[in-house]
Every structure is written in structure tokens, then in C-alpha cells.
MDAnalysis code that builds the backbone (N, CA, C; Angstrom):
import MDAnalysis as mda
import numpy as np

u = mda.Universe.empty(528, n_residues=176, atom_resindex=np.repeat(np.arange(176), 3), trajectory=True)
u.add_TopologyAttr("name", ["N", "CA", "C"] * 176)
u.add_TopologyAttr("resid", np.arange(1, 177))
u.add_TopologyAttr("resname", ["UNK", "UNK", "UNK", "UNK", "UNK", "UNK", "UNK", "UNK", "UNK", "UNK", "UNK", "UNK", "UNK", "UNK", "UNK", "UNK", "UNK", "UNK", "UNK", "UNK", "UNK", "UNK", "UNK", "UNK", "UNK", "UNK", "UNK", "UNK", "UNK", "UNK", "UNK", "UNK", "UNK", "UNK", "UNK", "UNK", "UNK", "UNK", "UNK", "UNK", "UNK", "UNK", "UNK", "UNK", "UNK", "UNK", "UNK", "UNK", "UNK", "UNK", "UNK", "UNK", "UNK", "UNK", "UNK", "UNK", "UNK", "UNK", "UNK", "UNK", "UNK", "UNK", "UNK", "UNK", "UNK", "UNK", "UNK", "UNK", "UNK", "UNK", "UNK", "UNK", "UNK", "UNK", "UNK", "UNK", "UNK", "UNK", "UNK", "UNK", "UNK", "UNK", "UNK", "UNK", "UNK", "UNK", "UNK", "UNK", "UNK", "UNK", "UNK", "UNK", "UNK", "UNK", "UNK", "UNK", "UNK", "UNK", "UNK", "UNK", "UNK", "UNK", "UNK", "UNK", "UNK", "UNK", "UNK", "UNK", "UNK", "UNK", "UNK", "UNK", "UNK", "UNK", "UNK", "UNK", "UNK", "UNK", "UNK", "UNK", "UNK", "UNK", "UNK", "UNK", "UNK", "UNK", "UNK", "UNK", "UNK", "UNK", "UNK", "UNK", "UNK", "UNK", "UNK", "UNK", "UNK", "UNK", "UNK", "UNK", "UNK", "UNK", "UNK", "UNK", "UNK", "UNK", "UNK", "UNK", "UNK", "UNK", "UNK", "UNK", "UNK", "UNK", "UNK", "UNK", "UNK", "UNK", "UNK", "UNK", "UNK", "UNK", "UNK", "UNK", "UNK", "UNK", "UNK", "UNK", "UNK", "UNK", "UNK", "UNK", "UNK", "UNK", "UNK", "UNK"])
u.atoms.positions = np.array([
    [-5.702, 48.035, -7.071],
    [-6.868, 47.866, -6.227],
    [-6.881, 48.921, -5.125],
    [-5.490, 49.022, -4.532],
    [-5.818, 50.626, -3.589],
    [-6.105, 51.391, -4.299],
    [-5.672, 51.563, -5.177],
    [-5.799, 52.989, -5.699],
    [-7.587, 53.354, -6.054],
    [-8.107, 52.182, -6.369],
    [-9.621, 52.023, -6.154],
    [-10.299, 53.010, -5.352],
    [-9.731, 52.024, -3.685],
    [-10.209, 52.565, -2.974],
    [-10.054, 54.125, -2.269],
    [-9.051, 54.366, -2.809],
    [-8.328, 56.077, -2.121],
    [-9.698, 57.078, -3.225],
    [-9.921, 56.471, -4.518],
    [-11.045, 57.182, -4.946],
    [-12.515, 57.508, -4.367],
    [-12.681, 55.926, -3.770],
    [-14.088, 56.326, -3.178],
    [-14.387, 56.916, -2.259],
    [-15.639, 57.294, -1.811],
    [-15.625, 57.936, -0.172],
    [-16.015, 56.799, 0.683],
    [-15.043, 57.239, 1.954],
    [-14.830, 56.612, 2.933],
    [-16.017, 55.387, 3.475],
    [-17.526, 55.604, 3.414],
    [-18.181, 55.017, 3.688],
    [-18.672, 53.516, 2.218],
    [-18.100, 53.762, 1.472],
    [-18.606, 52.777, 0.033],
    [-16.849, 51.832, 0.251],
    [-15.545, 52.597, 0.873],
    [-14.734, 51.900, 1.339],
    [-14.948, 50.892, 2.226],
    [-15.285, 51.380, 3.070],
    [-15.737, 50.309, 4.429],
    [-16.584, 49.462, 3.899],
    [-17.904, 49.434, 3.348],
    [-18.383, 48.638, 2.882],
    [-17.825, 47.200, 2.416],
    [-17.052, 48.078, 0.743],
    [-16.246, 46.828, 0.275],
    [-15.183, 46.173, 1.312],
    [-14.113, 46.749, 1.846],
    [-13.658, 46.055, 2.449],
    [-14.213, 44.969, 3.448],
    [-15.425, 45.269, 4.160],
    [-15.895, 44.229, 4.682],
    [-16.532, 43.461, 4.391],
    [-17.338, 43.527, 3.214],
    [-17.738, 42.641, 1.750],
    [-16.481, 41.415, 1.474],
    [-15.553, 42.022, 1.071],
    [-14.032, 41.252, 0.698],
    [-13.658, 40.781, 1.920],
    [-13.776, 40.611, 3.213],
    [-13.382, 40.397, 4.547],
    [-14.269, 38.970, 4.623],
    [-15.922, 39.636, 4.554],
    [-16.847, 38.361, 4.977],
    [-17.015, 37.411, 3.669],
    [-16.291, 37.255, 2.694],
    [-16.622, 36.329, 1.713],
    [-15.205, 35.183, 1.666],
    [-13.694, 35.917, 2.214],
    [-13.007, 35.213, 2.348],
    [-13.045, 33.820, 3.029],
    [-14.384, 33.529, 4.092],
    [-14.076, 32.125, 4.603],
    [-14.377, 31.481, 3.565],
    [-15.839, 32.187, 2.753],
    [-16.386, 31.659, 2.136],
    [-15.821, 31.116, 1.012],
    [-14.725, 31.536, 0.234],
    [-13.879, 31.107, -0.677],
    [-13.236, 29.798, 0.131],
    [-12.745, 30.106, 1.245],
    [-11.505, 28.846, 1.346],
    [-12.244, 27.857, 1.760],
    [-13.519, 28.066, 1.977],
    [-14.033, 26.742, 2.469],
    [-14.152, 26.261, 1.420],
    [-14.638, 26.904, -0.216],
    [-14.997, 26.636, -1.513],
    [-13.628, 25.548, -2.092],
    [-12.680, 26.247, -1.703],
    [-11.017, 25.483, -2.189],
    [-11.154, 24.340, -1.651],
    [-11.419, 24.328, -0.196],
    [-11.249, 22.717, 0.450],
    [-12.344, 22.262, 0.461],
    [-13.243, 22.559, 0.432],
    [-14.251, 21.273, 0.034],
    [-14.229, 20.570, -1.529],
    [-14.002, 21.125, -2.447],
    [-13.656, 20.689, -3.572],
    [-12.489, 19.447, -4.072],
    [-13.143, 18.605, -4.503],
    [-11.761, 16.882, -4.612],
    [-12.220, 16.123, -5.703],
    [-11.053, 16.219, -6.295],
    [-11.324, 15.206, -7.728],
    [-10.766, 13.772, -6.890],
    [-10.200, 13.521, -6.119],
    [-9.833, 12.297, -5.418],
    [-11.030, 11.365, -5.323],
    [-10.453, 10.195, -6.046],
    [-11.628, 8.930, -6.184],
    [-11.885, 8.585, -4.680],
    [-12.818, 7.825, -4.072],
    [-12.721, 6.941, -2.876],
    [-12.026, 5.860, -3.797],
    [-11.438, 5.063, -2.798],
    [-10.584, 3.973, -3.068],
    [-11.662, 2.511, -2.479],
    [-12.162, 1.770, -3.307],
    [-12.423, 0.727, -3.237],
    [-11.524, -0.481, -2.892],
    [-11.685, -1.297, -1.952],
    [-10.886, -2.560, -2.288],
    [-11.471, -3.436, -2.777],
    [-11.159, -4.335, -3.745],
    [-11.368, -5.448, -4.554],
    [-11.817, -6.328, -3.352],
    [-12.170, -7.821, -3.946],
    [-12.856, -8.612, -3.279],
    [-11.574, -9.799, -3.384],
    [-11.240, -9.601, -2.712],
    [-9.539, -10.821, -2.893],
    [-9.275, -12.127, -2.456],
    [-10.172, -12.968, -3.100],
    [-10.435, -14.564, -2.727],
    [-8.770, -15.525, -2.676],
    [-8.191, -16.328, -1.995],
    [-7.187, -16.556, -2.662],
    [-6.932, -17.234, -3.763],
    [-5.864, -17.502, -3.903],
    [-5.552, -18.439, -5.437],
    [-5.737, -19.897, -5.113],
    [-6.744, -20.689, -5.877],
    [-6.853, -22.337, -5.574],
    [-5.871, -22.995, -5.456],
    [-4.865, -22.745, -5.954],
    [-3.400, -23.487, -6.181],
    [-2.085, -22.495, -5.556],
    [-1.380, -23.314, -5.399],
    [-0.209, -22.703, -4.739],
    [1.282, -23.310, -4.902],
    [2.542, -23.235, -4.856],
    [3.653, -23.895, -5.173],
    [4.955, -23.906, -4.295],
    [5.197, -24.346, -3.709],
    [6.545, -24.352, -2.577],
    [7.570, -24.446, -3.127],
    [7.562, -25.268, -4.499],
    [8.801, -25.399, -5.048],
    [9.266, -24.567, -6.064],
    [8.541, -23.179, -6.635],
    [9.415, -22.122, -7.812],
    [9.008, -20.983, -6.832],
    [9.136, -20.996, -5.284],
    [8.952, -20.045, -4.625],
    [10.544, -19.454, -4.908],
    [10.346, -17.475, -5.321],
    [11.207, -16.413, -5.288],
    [11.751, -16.254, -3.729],
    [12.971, -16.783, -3.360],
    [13.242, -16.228, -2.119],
    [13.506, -14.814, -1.859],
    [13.770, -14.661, -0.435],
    [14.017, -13.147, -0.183],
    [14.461, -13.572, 1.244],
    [15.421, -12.759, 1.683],
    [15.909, -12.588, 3.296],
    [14.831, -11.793, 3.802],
    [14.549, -11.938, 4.946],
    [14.036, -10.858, 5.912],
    [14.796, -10.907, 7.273],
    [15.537, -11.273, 7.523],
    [16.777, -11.255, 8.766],
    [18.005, -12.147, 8.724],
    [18.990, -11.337, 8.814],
    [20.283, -12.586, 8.966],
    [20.042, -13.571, 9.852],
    [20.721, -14.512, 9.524],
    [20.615, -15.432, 10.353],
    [19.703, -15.581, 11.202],
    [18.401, -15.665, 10.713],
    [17.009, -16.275, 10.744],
    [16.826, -17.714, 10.448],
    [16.226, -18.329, 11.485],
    [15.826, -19.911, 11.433],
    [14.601, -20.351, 10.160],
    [14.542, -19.361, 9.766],
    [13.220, -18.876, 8.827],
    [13.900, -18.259, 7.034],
    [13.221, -19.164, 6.727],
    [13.633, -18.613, 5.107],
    [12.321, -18.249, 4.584],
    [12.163, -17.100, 3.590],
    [10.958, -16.431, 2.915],
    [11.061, -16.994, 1.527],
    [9.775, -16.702, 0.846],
    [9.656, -17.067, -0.646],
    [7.968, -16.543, -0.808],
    [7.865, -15.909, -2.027],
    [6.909, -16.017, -2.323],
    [6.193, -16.673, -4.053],
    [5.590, -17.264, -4.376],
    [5.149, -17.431, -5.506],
    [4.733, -17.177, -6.743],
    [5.664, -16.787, -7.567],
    [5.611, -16.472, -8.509],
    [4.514, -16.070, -9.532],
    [3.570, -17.465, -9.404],
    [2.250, -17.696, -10.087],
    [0.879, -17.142, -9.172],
    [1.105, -16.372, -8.044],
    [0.068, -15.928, -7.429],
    [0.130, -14.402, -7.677],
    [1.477, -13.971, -7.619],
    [1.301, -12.584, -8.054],
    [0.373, -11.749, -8.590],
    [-0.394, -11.319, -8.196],
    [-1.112, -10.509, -9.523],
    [-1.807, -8.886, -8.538],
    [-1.190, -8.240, -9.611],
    [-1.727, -6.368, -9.370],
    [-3.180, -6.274, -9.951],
    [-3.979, -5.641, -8.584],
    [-5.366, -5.834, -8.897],
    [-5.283, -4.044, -9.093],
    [-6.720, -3.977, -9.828],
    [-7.181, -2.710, -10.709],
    [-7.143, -1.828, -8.984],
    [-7.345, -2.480, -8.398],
    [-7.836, -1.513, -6.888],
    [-6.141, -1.231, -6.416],
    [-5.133, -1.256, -7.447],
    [-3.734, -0.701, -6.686],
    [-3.386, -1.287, -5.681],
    [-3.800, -2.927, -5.219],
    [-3.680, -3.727, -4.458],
    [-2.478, -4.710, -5.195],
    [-0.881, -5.326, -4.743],
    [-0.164, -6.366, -5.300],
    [-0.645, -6.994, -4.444],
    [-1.315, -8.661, -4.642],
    [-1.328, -9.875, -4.047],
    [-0.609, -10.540, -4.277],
    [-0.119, -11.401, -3.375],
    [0.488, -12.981, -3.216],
    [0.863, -13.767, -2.497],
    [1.002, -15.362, -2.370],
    [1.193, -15.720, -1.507],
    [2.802, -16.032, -0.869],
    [2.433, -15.874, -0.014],
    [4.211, -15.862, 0.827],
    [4.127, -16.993, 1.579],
    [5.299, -17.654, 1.620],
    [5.475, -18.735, 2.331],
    [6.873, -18.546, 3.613],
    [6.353, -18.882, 4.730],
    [7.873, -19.359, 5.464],
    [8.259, -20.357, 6.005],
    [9.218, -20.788, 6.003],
    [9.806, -22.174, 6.368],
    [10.603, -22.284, 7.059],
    [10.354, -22.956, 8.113],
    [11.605, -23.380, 9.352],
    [12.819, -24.447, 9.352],
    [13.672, -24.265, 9.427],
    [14.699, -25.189, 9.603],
    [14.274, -26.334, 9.756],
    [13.322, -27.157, 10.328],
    [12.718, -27.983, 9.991],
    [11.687, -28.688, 9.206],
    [11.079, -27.467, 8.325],
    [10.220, -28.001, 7.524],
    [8.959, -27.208, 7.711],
    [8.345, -27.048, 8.989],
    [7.195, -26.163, 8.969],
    [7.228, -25.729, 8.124],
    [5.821, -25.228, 7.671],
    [5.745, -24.147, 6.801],
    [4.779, -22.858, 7.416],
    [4.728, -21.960, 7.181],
    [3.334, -20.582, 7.190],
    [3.175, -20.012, 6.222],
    [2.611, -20.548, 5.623],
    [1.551, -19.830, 4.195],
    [0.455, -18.882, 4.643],
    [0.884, -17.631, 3.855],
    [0.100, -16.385, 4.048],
    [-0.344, -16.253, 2.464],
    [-1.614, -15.422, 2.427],
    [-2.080, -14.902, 1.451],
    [-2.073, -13.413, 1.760],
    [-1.086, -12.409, 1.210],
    [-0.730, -11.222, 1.512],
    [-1.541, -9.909, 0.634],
    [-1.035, -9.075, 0.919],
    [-1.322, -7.574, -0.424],
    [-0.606, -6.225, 0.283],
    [-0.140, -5.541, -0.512],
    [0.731, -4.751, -0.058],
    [0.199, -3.593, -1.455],
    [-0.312, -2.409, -0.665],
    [-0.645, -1.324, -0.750],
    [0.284, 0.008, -1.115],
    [0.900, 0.208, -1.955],
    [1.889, 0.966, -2.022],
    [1.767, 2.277, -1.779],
    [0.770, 3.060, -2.246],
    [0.098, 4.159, -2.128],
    [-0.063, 4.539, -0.910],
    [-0.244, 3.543, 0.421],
    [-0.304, 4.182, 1.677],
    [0.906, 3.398, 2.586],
    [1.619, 2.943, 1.716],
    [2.620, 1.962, 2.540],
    [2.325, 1.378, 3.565],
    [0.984, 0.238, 2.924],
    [0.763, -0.522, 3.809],
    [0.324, -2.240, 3.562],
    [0.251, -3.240, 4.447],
    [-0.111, -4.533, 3.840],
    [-1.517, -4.941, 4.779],
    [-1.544, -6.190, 4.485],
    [-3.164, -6.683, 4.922],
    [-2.661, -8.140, 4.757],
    [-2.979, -9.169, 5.819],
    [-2.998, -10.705, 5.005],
    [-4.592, -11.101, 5.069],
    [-5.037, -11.729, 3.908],
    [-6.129, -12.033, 3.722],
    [-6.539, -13.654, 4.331],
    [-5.471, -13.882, 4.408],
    [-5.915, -15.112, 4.787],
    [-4.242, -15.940, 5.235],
    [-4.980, -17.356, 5.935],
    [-3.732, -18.047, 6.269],
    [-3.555, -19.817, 6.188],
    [-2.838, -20.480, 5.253],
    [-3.063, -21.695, 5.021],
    [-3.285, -22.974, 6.455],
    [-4.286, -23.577, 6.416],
    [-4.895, -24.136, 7.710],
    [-3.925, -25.312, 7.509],
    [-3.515, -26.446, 8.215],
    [-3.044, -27.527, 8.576],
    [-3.506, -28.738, 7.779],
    [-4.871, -28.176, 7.335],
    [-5.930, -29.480, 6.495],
    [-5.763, -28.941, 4.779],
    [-4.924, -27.509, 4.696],
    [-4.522, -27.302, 3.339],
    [-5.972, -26.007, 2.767],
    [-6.554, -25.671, 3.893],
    [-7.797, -24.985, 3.568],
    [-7.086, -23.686, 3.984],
    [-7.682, -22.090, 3.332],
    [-7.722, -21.329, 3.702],
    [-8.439, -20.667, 4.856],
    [-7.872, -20.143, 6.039],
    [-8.669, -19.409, 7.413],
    [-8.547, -18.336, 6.590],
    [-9.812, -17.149, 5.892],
    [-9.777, -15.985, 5.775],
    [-10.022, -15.138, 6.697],
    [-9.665, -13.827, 6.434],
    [-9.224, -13.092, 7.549],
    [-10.049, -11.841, 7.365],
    [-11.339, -11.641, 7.399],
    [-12.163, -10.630, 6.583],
    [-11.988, -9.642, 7.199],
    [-11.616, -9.951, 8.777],
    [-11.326, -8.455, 9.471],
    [-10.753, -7.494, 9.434],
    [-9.781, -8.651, 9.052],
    [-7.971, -7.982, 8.929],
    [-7.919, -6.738, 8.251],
    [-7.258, -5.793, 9.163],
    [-6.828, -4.254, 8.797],
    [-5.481, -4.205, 8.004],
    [-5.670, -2.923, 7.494],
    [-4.363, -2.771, 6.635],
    [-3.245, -2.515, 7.745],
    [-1.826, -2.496, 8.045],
    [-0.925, -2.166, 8.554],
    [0.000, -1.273, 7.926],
    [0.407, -0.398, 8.452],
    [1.767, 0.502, 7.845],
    [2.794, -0.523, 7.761],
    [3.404, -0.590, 6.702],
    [4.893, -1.247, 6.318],
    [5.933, -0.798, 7.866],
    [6.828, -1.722, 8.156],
    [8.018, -1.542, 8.948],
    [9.052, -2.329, 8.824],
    [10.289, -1.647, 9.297],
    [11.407, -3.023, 9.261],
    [11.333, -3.681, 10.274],
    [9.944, -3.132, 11.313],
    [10.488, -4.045, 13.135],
    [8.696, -4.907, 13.131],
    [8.849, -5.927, 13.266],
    [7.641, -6.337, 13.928],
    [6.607, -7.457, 12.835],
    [5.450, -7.505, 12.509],
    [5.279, -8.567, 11.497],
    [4.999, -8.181, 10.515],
    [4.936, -6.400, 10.156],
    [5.319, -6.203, 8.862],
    [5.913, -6.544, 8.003],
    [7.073, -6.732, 8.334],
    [8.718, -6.848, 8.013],
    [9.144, -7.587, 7.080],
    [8.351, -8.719, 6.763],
    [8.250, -9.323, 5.144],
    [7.439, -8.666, 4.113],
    [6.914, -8.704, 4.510],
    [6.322, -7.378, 3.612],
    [6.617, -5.993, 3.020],
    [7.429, -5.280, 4.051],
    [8.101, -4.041, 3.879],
    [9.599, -4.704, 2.985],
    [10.126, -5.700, 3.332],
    [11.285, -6.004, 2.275],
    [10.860, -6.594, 1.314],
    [9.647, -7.195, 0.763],
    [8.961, -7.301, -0.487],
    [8.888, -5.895, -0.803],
    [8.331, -5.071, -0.769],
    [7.757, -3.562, -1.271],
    [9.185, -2.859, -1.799],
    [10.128, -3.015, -1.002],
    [11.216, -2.315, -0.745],
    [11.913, -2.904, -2.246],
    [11.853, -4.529, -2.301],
    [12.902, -4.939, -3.373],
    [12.140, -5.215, -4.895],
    [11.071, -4.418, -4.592],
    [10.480, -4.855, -6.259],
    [8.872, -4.871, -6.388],
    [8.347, -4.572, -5.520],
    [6.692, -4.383, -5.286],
    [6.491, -3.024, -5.719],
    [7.352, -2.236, -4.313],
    [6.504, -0.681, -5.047],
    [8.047, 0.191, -5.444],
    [7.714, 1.241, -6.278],
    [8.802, 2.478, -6.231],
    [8.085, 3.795, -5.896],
    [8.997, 3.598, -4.341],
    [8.243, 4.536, -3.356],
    [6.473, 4.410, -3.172],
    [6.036, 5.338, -3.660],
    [4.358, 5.071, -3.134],
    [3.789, 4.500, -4.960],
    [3.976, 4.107, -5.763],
    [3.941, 3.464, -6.663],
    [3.713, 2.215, -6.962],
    [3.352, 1.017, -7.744],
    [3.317, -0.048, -7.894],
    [4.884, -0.130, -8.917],
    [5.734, -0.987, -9.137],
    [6.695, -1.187, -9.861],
    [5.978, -1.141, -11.578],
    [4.823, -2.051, -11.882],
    [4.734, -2.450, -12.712],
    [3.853, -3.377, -12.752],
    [3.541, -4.174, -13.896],
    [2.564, -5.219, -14.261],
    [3.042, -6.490, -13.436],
    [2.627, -7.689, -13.394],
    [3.062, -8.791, -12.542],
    [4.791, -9.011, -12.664],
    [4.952, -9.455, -14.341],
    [5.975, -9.596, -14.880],
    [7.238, -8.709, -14.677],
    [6.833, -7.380, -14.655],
    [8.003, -6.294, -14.101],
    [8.636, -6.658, -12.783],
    [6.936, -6.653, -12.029],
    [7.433, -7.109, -10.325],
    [8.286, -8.421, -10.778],
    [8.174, -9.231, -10.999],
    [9.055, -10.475, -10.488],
    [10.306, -10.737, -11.035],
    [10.569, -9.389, -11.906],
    [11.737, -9.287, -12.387],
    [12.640, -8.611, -11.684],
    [11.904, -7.388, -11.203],
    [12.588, -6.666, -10.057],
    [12.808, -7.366, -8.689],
    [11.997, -8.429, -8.104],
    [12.171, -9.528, -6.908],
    [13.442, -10.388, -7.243],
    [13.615, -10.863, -8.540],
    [14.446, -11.667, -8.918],
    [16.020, -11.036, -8.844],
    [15.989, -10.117, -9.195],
    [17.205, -9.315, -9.289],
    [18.064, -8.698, -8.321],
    [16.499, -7.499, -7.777],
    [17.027, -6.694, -6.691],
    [17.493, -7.251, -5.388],
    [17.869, -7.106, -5.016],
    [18.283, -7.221, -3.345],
    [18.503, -5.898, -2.218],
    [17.797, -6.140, -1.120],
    [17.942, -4.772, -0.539],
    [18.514, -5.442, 0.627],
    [19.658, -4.334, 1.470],
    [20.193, -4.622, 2.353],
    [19.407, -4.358, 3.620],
    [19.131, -6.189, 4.444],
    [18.336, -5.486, 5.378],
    [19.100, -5.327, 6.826],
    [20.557, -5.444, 6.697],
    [20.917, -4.839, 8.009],
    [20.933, -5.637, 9.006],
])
């Protein structure tokens, strides 16, 4: 391409070069505006009518926590929108319970609860509710050790329902 230009005369040089000068934004704007990237829809995520306390999958989320985790086996389910749902339950040394209806986002490492079991056995949905980044500190934190032991691999979903709850069943991650 120099050698191009050492042929022409000086004034048909200048030209092109500033031809090739003023079209360069014009290319890179061409590169970045261009995206095969879908928008990401979220599904419409009603909870599950039924629910089960007793074949709840446990999981730690802190040593020696007054609080034991579990989530339900039969709520599980990976929606087409790359959303895992289910419901999580926690239970206090005395019996309380807090039933959440969860989803955990792997792709942006993040969760959402959709809703939260009322006292009268009804769902409070939560339509507002924003997604959160996963963490080990704060009320992420069941969630991020769900993702961690069998939900996602890395920014991934594990698998179909059945994979996940094989990998929940098994894995264990150390939470320190």
C-alpha cells in the first residue's frame, strides 16, 4: 500500500490519505453498532400451587446458623428465558418457617425473589423486585451457595432440572 502511494503525485496522495482518515470513524462506528445479541426477555414466573417441607434438598449457608436451608425438589424448573426457579425454604430452630419463591440468573450472576409465602399460606408477589448480583455477604447468600453447588457452572446453567438436583444432592461447597 506505500508503495502505492510513493507512485502517485503528491496531491492525489493527500487526497487518499484523508479519504482513508475521514472514513475510519465511519467504519468503527459500523463494527459497534452491529449485534447479533438477542434482548433477553424474562418469562412471566407465577409460583408453583403446591409446595413440600418435607423432601426439601438441604444446603448450609453459615456454620452454626440458627437457620437451616432447603429447597424443593419438585419446584425446580429451568425456564426457556435462562431463568432456574424454585422454592427455598428456611427454618428456625423453632419451627418458623420463610418460604421464598426464588430464580437465579446465571448469565449475569444474579437472583430475584418473586414472591414470599404469607402466614395465611398465600403468595405476596413481588413484581417489583430487581435482580441482585450473587454474594457470599448479605441476603444474597442463599442463593449464591445454591448457584455455586449445582445451579450454574460459572455463567452457565448446570443442566436440565434433573442434572441440577443431582449436582445439589451431591456437591457441597465450602462456605467458610
Amino acid at each position: 500500500m506505500i508503495a502505492l502511494f510513493r507512485r502517485l503525485p503528491r496531491p492525489v496522495t493527500s487526497v487518499l490519505a484523508f479519504s482513508l482518515l475521514g472514513s475510519a470513524p465511519l467504519l468503527a462506528t459500523a463494527q459497534t453498532s452491529y449485534s447479533d445479541e438477542k434482548v433477553w426477555t424474562e418469562a412471566v414466573a407465577a409460583p408453583p400451587t403446591t409446595f413440600s417441607t418435607e423432601v426439601l434438598i438441604p444446603f448450609e449457608v453459615m456454620k452454626a446458623s440458627a437457620l437451616t436451608y432447603g429447597i424443593d425438589p419438585n419446584t425446580l424448573t429451568v425456564g426457556e428465558d435462562g431463568v432456574v426457579r424454585y422454592v427455598m425454604v428456611a427454618r428456625s430452630s423453632g419451627g418458623a418457617l420463610n418460604v421464598l419463591y426464588q430464580g437465579i440468573r446465571c448469565a449475569t450472576a444474579e437472583t430475584k425473589t418473586y414472591g414470599r409465602l404469607s402466614d395465611k399460606g398465600t403468595w405476596n408477589a413481588s413484581p417489583d423486585a430487581d435482580w441482585q448480583a450473587l454474594s457470599f455477604r448479605g441476603p444474597t447468600r442463599p442463593a449464591m451457595i445454591l448457584a455455586r453447588q449445582g445451579i450454574c457452572e460459572g455463567r452457565t446453567i448446570t443442566g436440565n432440572a434433573r442434572k441440577i438436583l443431582a449436582a445439589l444432592k451431591s456437591d457441597r461447597v465450602d462456605i467458610r
